[in-house]
C-alpha positions, -999 to +999 in steps of 0.1 A: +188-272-724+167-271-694+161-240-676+141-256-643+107-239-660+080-262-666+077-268-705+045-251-727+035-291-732+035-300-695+005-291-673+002-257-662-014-254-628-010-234-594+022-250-581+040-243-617+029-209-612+045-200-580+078-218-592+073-195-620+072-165-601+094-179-573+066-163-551+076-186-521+107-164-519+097-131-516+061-131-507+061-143-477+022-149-473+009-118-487+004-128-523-004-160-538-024-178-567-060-188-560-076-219-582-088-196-610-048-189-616-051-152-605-028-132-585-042-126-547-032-103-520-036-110-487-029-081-467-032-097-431-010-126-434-021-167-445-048-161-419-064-132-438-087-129-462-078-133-501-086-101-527-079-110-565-060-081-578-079-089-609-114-079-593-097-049-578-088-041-611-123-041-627-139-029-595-120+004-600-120+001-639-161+001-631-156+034-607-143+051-638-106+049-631-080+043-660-049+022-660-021+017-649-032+022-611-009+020-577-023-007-558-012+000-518-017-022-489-017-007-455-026-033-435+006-051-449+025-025-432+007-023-402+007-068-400+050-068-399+046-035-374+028-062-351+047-093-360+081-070-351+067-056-318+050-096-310+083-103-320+105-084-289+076-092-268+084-129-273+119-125-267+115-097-237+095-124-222+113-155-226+149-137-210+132-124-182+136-085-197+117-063-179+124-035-198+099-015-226+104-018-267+093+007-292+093+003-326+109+029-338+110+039-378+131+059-395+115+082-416+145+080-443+135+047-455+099+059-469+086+097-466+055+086-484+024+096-461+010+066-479+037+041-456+056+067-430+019+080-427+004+048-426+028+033-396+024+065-375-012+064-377-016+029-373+009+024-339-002+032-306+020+062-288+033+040-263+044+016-286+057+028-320+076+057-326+095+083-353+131+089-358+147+122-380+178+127-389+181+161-407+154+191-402+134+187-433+128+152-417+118+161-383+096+190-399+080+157-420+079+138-383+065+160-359+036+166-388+030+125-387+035+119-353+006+115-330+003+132-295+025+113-269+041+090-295+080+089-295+104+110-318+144+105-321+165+129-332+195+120-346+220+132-371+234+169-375+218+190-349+224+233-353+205+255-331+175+255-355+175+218-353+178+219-316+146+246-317+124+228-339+130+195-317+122+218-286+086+231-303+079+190-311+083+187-274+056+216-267+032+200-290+027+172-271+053+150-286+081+129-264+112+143-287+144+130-278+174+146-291+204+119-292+238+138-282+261+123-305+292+150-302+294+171-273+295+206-290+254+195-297+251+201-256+259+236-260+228+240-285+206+220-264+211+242-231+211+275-248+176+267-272+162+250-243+170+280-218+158+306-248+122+287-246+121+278-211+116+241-215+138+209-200+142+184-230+146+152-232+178+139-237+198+105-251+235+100-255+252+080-286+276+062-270+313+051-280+323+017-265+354+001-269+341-034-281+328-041-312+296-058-319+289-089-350+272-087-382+278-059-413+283-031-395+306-041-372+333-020-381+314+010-377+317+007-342+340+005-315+364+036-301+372+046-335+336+047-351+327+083-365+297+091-338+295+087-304+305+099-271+336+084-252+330+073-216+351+104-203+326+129-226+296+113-214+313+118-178+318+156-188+283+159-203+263+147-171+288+168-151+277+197-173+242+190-172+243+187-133+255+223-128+230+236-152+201+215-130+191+194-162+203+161-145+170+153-149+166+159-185 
């Protein structure tokens, strides 16, 4: 039977060893084996430099550390932060788009300060950016964020939501809250009025058409969030005779 593996007899070098492993297929560049038939890392891409995990090993088995250990990579994290934003930039360019981009992460995927923590700190304020959706993750968000960077709210909003979104604003923070239901406008205006701040508002819109790809049906006028065009019509309306058209 032949299972595609090389056999014990045949010769066992660095090519056999990333079949193996299958490491084309999920490494993408950031691990490999060197000649000595160790794994590597290399946190910056094929253009980096190469680290042995095997000497990291020892090196922190000779600071007096005990296995197993965690091994984390930041400057992984911050590389595909730049490859996404170089990314848009590309693109923005070649369409003539002369619009901004910001990276935006949602802290849901990873709370860990060691990856939400390490993105935050890494991205420049005008370019990368924090998104919540409930309170305990805005409380986590406004403590990561840095001063000027971007923050999305979205998800449930109640007036305590609404008030610690508010007080993210005052510390220096650009917080948008996304209106996604209109009854959230009433919380907005009377928090906002309460602490004698304008916010900053965006709107979750509802459009007819529906777009391509897997969540396709989660769109369109029947989709679970989202303003109508006649709401958001309403909403600006509202926010007009309250003098927060500029919010």
């Amino acid at each position: 039977m032949t299972t595609g593996e090389p056999a014990m007899t045949e010769r066992w070098d660095r090519d056999a060893a990333r079949h193996t492993y299958a490491m084309p297929y999920w490494s993408d560049g950031y691990f490999d084996i060197d000649d000595q038939g160790r794994v590597t890392a290399r946190p910056q891409g094929d253009d980096g430099p190469a680290l042995a995990l095997a000497e990291a090993v020892a090196a922190a088995r000779g600071a007096g550390l005990r296995l197993p250990l965690l091994l984390r990579f930041p400057d992984i994290l911050h590389h595909r932060r730049r490859h996404l934003q170089q990314a848009f930039a590309a693109a923005m360019h070649a369409h003539g788009y002369g619009g901004g981009y910001t990276a935006v992460y949602p802290i849901k995927v990873n709370q860990q300060r060691g990856v939400a923590g390490e993105l935050a700190a890494g991205g420049e304020p005008a370019d990368f950016g924090l998104e919540a959706g409930s309170k305990p993750e805005l409380l986590a968000v406004l403590a990561l964020a840095k001063p000027g960077s971007l923050v999305v709210c979205n998800g449930y909003k109640d007036a305590e939501y609404i008030r610690i979104a508010l007080i993210g604003r005052r510390m220096g923070l650009d917080v948008v809250i996304v209106i996604e239901k209109p009854s959230e406008l009433d919380h907005v205006m009377r928090e906002s009025a309460a602490l004698g701040m304008t916010p900053l508002l965006g709107v979750r819109m509802r459009l007819a058409t529906l777009g391509a790809g897997k969540w396709q049906n989660t769109g369109g006028d029947k989709a679970k969030f989202g303003l109508t065009p006649r709401q958001l019509l309403d909403l600006l309306a509202r926010l007009r005779a309250a003098g927060l058209d500029a919010a």
